[in-house]
MIFI-537213 format. One record per atom (N, C-alpha, C): x, y, z; residue number from 0; atom name. Coordinates in Angstrom, 3 decimals. Example, Ala and Ser with C-alpha at 12.3 -4.5 7.8 and 13.67 -1.06 7.14 Angstrom:
BEGIN
{xx = 13.190	yy = -5.690	zz = 7.800	resi = 0	name = N}
{xx = 12.300	yy = -4.500	zz = 7.800	resi = 0	name = CA}
{xx = 13.200	yy = -3.300	zz = 7.800	resi = 0	name = C}
{xx = 12.850	yy = -2.250	zz = 7.080	resi = 1	name = N}
{xx = 13.670	yy = -1.060	zz = 7.140	resi = 1	name = CA}
{xx = 12.900	yy = 0.030	zz = 7.870	resi = 1	name = C}
END
This chain:
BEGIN
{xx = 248.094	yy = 191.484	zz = 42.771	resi = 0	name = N}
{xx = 248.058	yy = 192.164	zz = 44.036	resi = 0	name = CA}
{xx = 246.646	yy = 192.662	zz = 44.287	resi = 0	name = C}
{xx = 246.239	yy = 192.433	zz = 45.679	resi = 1	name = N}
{xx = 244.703	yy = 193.232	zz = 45.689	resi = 1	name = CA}
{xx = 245.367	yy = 194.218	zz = 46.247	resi = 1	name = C}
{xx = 244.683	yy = 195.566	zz = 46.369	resi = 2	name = N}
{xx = 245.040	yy = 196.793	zz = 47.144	resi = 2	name = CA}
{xx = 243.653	yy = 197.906	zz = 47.505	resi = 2	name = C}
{xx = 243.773	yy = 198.621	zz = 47.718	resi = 3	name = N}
{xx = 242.832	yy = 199.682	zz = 48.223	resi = 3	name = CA}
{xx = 242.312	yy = 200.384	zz = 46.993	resi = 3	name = C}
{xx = 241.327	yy = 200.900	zz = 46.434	resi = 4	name = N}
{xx = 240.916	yy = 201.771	zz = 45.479	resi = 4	name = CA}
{xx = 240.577	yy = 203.170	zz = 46.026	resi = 4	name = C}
{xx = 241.544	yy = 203.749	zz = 45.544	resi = 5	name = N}
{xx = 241.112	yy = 205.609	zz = 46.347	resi = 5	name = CA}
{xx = 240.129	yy = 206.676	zz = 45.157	resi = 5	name = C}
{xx = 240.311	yy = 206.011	zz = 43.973	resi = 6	name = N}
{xx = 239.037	yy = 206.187	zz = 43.618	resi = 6	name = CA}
{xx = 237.750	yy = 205.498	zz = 43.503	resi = 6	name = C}
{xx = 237.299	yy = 204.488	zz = 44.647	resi = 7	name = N}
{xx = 236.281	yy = 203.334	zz = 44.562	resi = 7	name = CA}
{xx = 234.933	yy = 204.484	zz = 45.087	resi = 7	name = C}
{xx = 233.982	yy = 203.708	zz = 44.804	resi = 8	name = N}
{xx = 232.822	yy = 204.566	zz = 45.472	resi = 8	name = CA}
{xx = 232.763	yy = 205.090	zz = 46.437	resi = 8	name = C}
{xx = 233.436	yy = 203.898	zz = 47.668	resi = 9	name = N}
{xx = 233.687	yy = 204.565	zz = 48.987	resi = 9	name = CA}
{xx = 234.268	yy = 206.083	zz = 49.041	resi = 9	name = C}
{xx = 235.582	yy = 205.401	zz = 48.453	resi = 10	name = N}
{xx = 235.953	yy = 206.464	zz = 48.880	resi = 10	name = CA}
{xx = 235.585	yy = 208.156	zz = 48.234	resi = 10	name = C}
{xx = 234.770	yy = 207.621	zz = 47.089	resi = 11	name = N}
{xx = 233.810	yy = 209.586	zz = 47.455	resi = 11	name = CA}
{xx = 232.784	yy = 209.641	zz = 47.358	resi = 11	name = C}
{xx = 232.381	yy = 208.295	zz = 48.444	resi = 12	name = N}
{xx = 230.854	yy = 209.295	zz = 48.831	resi = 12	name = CA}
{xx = 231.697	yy = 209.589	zz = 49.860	resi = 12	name = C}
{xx = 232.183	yy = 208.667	zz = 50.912	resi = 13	name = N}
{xx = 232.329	yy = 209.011	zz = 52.472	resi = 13	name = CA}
{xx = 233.804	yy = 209.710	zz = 52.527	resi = 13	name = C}
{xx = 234.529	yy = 209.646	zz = 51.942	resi = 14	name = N}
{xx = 235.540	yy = 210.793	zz = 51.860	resi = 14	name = CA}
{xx = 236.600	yy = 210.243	zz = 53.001	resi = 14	name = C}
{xx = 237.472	yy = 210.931	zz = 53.544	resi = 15	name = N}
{xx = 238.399	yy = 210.424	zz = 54.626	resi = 15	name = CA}
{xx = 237.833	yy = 209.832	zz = 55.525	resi = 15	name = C}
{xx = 236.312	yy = 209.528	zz = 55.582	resi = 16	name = N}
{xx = 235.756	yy = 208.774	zz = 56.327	resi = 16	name = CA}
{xx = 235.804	yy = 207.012	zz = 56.043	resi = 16	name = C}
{xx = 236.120	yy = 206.989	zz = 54.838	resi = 17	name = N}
{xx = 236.159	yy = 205.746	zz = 53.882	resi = 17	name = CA}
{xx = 236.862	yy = 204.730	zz = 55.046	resi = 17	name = C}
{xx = 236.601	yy = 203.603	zz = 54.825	resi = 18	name = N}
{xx = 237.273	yy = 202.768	zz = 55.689	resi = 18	name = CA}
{xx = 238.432	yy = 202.306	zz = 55.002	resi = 18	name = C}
{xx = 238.828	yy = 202.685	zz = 53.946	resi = 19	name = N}
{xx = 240.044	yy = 202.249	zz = 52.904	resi = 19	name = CA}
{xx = 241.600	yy = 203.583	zz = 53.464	resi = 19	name = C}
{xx = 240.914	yy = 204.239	zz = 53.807	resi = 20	name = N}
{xx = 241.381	yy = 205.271	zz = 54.841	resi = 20	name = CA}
{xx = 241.654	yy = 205.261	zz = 56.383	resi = 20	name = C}
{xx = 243.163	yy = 204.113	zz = 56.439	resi = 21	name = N}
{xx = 244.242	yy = 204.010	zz = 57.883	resi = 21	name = CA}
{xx = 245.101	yy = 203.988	zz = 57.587	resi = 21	name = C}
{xx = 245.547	yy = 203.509	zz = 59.100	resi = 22	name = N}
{xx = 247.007	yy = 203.786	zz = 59.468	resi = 22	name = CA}
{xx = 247.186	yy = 202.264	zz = 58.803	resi = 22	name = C}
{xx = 246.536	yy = 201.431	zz = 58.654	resi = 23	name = N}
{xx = 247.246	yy = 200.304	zz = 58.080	resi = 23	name = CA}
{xx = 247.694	yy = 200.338	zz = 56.527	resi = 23	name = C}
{xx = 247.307	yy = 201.260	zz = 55.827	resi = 24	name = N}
{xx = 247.238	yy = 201.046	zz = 54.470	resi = 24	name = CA}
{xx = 248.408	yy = 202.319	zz = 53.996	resi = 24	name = C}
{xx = 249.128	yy = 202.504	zz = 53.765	resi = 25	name = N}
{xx = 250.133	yy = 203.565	zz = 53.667	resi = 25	name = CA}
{xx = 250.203	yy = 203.588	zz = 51.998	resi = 25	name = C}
{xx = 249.759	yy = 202.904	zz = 51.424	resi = 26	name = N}
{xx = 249.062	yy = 203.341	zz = 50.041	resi = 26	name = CA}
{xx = 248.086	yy = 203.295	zz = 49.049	resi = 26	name = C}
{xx = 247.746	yy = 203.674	zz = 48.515	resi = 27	name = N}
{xx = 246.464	yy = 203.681	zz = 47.611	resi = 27	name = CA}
{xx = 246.756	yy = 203.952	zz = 46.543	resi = 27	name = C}
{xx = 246.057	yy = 203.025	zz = 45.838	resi = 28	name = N}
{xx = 245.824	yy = 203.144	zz = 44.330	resi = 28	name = CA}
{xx = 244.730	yy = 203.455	zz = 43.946	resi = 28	name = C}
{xx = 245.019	yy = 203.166	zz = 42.173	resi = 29	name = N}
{xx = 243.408	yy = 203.247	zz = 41.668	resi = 29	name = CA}
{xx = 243.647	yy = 202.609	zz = 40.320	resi = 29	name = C}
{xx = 242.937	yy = 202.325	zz = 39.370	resi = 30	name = N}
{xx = 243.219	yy = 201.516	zz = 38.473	resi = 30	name = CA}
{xx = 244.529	yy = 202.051	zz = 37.516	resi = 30	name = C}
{xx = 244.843	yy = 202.965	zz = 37.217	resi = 31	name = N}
{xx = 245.690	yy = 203.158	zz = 36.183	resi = 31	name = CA}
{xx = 246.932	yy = 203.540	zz = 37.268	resi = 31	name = C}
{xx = 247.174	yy = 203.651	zz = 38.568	resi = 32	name = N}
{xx = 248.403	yy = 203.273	zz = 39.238	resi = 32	name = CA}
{xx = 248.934	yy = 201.852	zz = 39.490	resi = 32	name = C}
{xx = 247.684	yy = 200.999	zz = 39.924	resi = 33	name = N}
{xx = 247.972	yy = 199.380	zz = 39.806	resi = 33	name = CA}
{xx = 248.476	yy = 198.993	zz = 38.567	resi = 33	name = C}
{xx = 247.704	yy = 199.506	zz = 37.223	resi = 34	name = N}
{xx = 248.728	yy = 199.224	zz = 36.147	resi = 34	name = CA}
{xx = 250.064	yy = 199.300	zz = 35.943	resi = 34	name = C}
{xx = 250.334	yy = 200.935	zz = 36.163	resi = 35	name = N}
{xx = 251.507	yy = 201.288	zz = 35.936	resi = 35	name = CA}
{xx = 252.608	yy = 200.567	zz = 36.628	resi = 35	name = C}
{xx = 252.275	yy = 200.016	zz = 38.032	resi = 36	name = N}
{xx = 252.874	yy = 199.648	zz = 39.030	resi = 36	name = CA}
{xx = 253.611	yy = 197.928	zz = 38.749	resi = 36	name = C}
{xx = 252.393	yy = 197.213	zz = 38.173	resi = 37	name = N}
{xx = 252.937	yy = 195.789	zz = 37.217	resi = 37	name = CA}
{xx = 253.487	yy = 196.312	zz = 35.905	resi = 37	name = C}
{xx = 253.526	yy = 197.397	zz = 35.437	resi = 38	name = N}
{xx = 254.002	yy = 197.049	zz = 33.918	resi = 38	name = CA}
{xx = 255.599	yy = 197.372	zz = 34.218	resi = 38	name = C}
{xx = 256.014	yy = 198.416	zz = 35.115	resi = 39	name = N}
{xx = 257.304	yy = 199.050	zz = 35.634	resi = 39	name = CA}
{xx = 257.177	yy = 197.961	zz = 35.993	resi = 39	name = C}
{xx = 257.211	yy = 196.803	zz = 36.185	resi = 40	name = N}
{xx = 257.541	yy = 195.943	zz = 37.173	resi = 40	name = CA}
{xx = 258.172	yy = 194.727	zz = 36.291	resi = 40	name = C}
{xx = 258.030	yy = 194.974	zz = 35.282	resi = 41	name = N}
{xx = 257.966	yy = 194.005	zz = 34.230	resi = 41	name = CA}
{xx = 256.841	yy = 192.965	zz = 33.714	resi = 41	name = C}
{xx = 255.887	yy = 193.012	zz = 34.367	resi = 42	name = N}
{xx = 254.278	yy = 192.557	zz = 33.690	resi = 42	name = CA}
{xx = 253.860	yy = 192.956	zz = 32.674	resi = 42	name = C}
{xx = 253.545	yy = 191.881	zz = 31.682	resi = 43	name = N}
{xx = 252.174	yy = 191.806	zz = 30.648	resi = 43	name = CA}
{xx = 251.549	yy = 191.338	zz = 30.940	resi = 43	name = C}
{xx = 250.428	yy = 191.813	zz = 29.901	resi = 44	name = N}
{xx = 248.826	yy = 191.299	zz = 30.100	resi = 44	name = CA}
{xx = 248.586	yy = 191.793	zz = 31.171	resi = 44	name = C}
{xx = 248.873	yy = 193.056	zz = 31.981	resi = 45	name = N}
{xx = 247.666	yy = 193.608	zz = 32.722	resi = 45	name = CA}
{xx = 246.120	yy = 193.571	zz = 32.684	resi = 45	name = C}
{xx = 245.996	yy = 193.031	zz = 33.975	resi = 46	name = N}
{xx = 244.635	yy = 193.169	zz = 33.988	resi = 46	name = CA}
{xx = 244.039	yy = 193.578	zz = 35.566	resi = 46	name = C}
{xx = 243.535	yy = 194.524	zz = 35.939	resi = 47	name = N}
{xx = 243.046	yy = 195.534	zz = 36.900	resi = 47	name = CA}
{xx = 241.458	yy = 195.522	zz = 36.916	resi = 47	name = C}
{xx = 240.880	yy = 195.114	zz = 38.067	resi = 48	name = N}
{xx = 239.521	yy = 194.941	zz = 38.037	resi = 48	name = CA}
{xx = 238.908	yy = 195.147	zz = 39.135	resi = 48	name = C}
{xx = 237.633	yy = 195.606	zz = 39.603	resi = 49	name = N}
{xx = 237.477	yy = 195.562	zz = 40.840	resi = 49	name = CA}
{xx = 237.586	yy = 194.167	zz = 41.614	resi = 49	name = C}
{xx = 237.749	yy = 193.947	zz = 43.267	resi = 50	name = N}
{xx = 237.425	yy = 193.393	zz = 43.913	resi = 50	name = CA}
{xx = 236.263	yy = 193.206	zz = 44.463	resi = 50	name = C}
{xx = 235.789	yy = 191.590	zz = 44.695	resi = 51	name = N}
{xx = 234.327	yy = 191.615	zz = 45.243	resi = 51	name = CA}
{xx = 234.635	yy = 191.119	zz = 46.700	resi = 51	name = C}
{xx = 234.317	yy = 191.490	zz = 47.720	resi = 52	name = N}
{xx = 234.358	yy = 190.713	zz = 49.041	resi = 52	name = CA}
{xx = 233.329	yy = 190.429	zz = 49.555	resi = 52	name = C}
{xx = 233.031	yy = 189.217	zz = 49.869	resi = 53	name = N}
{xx = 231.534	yy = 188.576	zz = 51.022	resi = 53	name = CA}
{xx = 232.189	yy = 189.013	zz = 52.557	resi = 53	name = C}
{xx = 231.320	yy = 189.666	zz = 53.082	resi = 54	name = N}
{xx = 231.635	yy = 189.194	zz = 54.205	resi = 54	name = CA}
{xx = 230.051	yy = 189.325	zz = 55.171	resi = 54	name = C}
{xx = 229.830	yy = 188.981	zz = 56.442	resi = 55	name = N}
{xx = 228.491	yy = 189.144	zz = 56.695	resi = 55	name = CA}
{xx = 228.003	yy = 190.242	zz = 57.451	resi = 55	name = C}
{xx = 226.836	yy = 191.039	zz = 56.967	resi = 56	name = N}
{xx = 226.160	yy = 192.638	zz = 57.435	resi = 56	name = CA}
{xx = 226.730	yy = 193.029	zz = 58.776	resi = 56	name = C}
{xx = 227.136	yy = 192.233	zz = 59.639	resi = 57	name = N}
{xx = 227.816	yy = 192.614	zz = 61.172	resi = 57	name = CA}
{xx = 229.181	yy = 193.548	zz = 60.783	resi = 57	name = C}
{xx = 229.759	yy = 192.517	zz = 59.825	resi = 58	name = N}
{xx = 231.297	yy = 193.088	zz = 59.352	resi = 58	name = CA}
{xx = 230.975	yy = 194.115	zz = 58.369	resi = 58	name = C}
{xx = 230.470	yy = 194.797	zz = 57.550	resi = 59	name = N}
{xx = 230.081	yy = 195.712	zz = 56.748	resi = 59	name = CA}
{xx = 229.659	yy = 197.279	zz = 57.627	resi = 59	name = C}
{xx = 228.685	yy = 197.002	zz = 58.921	resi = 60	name = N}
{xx = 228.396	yy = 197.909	zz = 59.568	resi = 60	name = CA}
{xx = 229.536	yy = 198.528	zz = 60.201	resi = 60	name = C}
{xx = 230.379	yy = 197.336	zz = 60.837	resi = 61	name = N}
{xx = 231.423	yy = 197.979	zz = 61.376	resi = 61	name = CA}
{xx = 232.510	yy = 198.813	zz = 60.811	resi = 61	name = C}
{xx = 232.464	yy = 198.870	zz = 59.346	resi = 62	name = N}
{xx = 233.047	yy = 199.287	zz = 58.939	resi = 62	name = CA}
{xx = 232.633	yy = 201.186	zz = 58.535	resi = 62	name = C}
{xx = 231.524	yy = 201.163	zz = 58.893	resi = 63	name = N}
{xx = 230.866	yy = 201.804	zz = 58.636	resi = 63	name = CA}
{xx = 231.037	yy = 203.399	zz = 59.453	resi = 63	name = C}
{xx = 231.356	yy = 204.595	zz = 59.115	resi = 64	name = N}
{xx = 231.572	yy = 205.872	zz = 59.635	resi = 64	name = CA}
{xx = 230.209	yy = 206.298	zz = 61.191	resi = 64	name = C}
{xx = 230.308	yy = 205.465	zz = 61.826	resi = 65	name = N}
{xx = 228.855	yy = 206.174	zz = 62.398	resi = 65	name = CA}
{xx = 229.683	yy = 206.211	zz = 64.159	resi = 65	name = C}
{xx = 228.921	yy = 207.533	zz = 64.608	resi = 66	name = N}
{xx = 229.718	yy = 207.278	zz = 65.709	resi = 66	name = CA}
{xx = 229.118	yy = 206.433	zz = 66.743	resi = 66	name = C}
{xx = 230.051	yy = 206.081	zz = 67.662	resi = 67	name = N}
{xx = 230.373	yy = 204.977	zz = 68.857	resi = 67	name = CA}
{xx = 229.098	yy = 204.454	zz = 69.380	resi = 67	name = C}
{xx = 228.241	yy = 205.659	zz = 69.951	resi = 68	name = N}
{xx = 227.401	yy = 205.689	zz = 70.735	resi = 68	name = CA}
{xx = 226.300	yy = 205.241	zz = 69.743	resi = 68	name = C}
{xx = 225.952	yy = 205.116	zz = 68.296	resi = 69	name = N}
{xx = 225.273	yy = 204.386	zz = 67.679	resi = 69	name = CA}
{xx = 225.355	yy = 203.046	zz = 67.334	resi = 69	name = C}
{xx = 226.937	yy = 202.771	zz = 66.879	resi = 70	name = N}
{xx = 227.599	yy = 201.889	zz = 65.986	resi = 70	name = CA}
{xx = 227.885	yy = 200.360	zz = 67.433	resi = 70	name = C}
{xx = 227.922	yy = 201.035	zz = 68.249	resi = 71	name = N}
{xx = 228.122	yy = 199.997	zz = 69.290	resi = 71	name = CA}
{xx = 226.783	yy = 198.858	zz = 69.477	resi = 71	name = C}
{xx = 225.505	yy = 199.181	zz = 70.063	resi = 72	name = N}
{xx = 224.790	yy = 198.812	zz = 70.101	resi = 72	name = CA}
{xx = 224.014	yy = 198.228	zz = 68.550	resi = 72	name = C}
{xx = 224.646	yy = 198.753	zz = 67.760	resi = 73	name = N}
{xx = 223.790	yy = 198.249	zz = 66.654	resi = 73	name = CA}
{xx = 224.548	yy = 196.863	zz = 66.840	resi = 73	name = C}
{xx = 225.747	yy = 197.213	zz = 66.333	resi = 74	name = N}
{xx = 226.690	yy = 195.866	zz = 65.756	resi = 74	name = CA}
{xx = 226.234	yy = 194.417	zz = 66.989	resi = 74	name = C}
{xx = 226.029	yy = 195.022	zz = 68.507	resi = 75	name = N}
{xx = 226.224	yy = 193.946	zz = 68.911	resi = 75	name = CA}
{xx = 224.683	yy = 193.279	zz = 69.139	resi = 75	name = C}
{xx = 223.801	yy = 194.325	zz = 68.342	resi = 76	name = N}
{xx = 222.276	yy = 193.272	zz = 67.905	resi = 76	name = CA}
{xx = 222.633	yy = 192.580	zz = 66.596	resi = 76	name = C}
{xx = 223.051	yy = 193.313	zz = 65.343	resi = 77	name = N}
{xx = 223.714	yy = 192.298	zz = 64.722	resi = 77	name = CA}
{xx = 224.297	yy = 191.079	zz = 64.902	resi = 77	name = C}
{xx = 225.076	yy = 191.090	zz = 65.797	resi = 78	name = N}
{xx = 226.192	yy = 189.948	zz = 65.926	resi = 78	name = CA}
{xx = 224.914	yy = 189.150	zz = 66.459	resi = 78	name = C}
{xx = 223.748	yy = 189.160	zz = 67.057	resi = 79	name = N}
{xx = 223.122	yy = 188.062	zz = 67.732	resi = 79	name = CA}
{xx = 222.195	yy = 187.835	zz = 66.517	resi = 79	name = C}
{xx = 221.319	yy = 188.014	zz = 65.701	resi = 80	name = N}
{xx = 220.602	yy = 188.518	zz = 64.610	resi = 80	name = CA}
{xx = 220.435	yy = 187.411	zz = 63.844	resi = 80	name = C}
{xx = 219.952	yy = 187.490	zz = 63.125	resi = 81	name = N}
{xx = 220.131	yy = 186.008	zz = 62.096	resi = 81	name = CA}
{xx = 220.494	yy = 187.238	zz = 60.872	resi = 81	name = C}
{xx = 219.840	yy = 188.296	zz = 60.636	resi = 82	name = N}
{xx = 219.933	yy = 189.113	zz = 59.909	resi = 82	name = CA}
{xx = 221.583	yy = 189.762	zz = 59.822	resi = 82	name = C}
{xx = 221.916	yy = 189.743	zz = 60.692	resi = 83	name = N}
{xx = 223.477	yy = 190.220	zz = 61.264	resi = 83	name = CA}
{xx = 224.432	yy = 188.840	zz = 60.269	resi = 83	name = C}
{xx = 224.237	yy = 188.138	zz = 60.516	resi = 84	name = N}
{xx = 224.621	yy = 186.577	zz = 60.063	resi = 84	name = CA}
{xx = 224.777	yy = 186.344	zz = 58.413	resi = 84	name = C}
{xx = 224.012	yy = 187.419	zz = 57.744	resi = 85	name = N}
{xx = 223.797	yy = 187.150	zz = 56.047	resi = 85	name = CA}
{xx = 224.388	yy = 187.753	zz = 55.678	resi = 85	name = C}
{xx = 225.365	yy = 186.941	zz = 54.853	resi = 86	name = N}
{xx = 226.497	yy = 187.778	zz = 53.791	resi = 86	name = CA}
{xx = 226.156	yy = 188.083	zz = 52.518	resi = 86	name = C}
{xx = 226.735	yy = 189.141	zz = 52.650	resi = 87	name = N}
{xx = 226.866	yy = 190.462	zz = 51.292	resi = 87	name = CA}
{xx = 228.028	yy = 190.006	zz = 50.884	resi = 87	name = C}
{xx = 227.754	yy = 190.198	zz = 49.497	resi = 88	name = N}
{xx = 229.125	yy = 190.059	zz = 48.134	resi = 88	name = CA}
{xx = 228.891	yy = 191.411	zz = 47.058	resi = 88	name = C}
{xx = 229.888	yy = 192.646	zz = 47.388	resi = 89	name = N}
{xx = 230.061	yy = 193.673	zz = 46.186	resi = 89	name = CA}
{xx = 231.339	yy = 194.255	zz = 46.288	resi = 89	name = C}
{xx = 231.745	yy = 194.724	zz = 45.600	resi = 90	name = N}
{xx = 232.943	yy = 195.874	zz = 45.902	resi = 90	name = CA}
{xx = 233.403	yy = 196.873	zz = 46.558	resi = 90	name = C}
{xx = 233.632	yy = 196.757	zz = 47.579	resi = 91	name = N}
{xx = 233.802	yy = 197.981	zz = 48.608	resi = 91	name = CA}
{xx = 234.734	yy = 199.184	zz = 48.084	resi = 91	name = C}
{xx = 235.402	yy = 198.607	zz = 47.302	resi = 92	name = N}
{xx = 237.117	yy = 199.239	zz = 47.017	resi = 92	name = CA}
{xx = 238.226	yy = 198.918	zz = 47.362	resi = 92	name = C}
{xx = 238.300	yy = 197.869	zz = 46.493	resi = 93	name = N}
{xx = 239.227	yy = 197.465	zz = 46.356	resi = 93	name = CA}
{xx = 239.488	yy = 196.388	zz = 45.144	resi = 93	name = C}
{xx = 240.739	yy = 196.849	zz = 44.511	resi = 94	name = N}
{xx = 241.203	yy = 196.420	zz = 43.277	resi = 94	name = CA}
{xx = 241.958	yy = 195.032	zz = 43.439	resi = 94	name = C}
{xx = 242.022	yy = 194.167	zz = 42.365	resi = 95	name = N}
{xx = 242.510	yy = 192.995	zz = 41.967	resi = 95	name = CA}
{xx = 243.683	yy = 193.749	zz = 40.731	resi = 95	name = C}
{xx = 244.723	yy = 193.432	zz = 40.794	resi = 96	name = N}
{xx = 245.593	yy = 193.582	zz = 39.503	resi = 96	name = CA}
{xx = 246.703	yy = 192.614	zz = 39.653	resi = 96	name = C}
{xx = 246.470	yy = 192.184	zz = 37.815	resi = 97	name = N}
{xx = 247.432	yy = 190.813	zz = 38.062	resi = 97	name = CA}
{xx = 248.456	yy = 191.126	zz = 36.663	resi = 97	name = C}
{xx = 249.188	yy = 190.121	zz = 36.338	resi = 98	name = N}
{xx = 249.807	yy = 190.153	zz = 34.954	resi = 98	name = CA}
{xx = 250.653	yy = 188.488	zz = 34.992	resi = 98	name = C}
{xx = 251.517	yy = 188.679	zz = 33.702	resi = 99	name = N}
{xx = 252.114	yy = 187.425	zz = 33.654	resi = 99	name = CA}
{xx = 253.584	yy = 188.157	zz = 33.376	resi = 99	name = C}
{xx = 254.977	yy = 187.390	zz = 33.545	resi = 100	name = N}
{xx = 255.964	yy = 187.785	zz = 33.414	resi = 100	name = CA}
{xx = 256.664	yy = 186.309	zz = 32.266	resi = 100	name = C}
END
């Protein structure tokens, strides 16, 4: 399962600002709940790791806590940009946890 990390970096530097923090996500983990969560489940061989996601600097900004009246105009010089265009690969927060049954 991938899922959200509520203890990932994001989420404490930027705090409820975190983008791992909506209405879409109605739960959060962190590594030793993803465990617990496959082993109750009947999984061995846990294994819990971060997630890496690419996606490109346009999509990263937007994700980004800044308000409207900044975040608007940036993103949509990005989106034209060549610079806007280059993808990033690190861990935002979010976990990978797998097992075998």
């Amino acid at each position: 399962m991938a899922v959200h990390n509520r203890k990932s970096v994001s989420a404490k530097l930027l705090g409820r600002r975190s983008p791992i923090f909506d209405l879409e996500h109605l739960q959060l983990f962190c590594p030793a709940t993803g465990r617990l969560l496959l082993e109750r489940a009947g999984f061995r061989d846990v294994i819990v790791s971060a997630l890496w996601n690419r996606y490109p600097i346009h999509y990263w900004m937007k994700l980004l806590p800044l308000p409207d009246n900044v975040k608007r105009p940036l993103l949509a010089a990005l989106k034209q940009s060549v610079i806007g265009k280059i993808s990033l690969t690190f861990p935002p927060g979010n976990l990978i946890c797998f097992g075998f049954k």
